[in-house]
C-alpha positions as CSV (number, residue, x, y, z in Angstrom):
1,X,-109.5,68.2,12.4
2,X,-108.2,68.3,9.0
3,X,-106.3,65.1,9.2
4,X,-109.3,63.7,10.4
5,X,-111.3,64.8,7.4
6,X,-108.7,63.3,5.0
7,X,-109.0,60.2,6.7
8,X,-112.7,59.6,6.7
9,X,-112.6,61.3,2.6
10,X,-109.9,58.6,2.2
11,X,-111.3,54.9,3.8
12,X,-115.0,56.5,1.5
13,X,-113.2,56.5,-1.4
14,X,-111.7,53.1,-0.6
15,X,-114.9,51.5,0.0
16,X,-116.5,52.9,-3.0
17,X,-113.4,51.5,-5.5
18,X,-114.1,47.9,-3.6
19,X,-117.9,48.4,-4.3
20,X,-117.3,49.4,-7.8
21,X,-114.9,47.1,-8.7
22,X,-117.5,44.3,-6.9
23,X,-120.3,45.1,-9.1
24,X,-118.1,45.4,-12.0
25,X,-116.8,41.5,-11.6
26,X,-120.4,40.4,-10.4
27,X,-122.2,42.4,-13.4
28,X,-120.0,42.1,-16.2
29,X,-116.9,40.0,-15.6
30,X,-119.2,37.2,-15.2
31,X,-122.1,37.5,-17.0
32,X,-123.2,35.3,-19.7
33,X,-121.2,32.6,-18.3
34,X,-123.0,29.0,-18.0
35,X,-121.4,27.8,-14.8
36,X,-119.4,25.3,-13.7
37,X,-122.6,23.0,-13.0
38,X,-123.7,23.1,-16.8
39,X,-119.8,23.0,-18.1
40,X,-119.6,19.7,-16.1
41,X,-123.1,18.7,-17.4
42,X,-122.0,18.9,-21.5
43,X,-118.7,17.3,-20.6
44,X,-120.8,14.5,-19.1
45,X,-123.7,14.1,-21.7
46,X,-121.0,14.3,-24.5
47,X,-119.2,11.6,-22.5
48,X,-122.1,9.4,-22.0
49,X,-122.0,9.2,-18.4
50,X,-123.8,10.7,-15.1
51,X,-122.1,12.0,-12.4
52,X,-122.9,8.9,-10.0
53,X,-120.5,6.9,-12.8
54,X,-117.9,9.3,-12.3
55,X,-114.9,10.3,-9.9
56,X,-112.8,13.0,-9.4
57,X,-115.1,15.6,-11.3
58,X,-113.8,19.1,-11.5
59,X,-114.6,22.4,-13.7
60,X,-112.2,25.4,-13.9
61,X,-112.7,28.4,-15.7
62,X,-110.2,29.6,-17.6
63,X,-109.3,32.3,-19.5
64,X,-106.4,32.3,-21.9
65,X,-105.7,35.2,-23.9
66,X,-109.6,36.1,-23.8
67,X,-110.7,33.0,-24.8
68,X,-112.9,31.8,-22.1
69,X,-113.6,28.4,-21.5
70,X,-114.2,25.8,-18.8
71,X,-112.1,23.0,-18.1
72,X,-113.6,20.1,-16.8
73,X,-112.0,16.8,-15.9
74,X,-113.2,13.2,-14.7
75,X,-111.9,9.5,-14.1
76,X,-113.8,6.5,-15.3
77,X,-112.4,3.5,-14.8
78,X,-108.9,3.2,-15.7
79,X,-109.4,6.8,-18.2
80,X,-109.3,10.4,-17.6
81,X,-111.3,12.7,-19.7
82,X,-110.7,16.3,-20.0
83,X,-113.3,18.6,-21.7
84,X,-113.0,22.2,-22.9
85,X,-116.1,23.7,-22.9
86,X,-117.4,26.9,-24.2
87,X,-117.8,29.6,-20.9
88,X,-120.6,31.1,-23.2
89,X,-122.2,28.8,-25.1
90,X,-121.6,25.4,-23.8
91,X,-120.0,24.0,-26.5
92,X,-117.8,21.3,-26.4
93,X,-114.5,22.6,-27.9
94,X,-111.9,20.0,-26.9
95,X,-111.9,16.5,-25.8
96,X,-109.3,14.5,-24.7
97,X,-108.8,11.0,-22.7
98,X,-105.8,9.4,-21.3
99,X,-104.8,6.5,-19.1
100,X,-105.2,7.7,-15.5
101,X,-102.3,6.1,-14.2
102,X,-100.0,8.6,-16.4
């Protein structure tokens, strides 16, 4: 009977730490953050284009040393452009274009 007590006290425990730690990334890991959909959208406008004139058009969020950013990438024509863009504000921090065939 014990045993079984210990148990149940231990998988409730368990499933509160995964809650917390759930609302903890969903409520403040994550918040304030524009989105991958808006990152992509400054890269674009600062680049000039829409997404119908792009390919291969990706975001990533990153987060280097606390710096938080998004990383967005596309190819038109015969050019890759790759975009830092503030997580927070939206800000474009970094661009940089290269052949695409490197």
């Amino acid at each position: 009977m014990k045993k079984k007590i210990a148990l149940i006290l231990a998988i409730v425990l368990l499933v509160l730490l995964i809650a917390g730690a759930a609302v903890w990334y969903f409520a403040f890991y994550s918040s304030g953050r524009i989105g991958a959909a808006a990152a992509k959208q400054a890269a674009l406008t600062d680049a000039g284009f829409t997404e119908s004139q792009v390919k291969a058009l990706d975001a990533d969020y990153e987060n280097d040393d606390g710096f938080k950013y998004y990383e967005v990438s596309f190819i038109v024509g015969t050019t890759e452009y790759e975009y830092a863009i503030d997580a927070f504000t939206g800000e474009v921090l970094n661009v940089k274009t290269e052949s695409a065939f490197d």
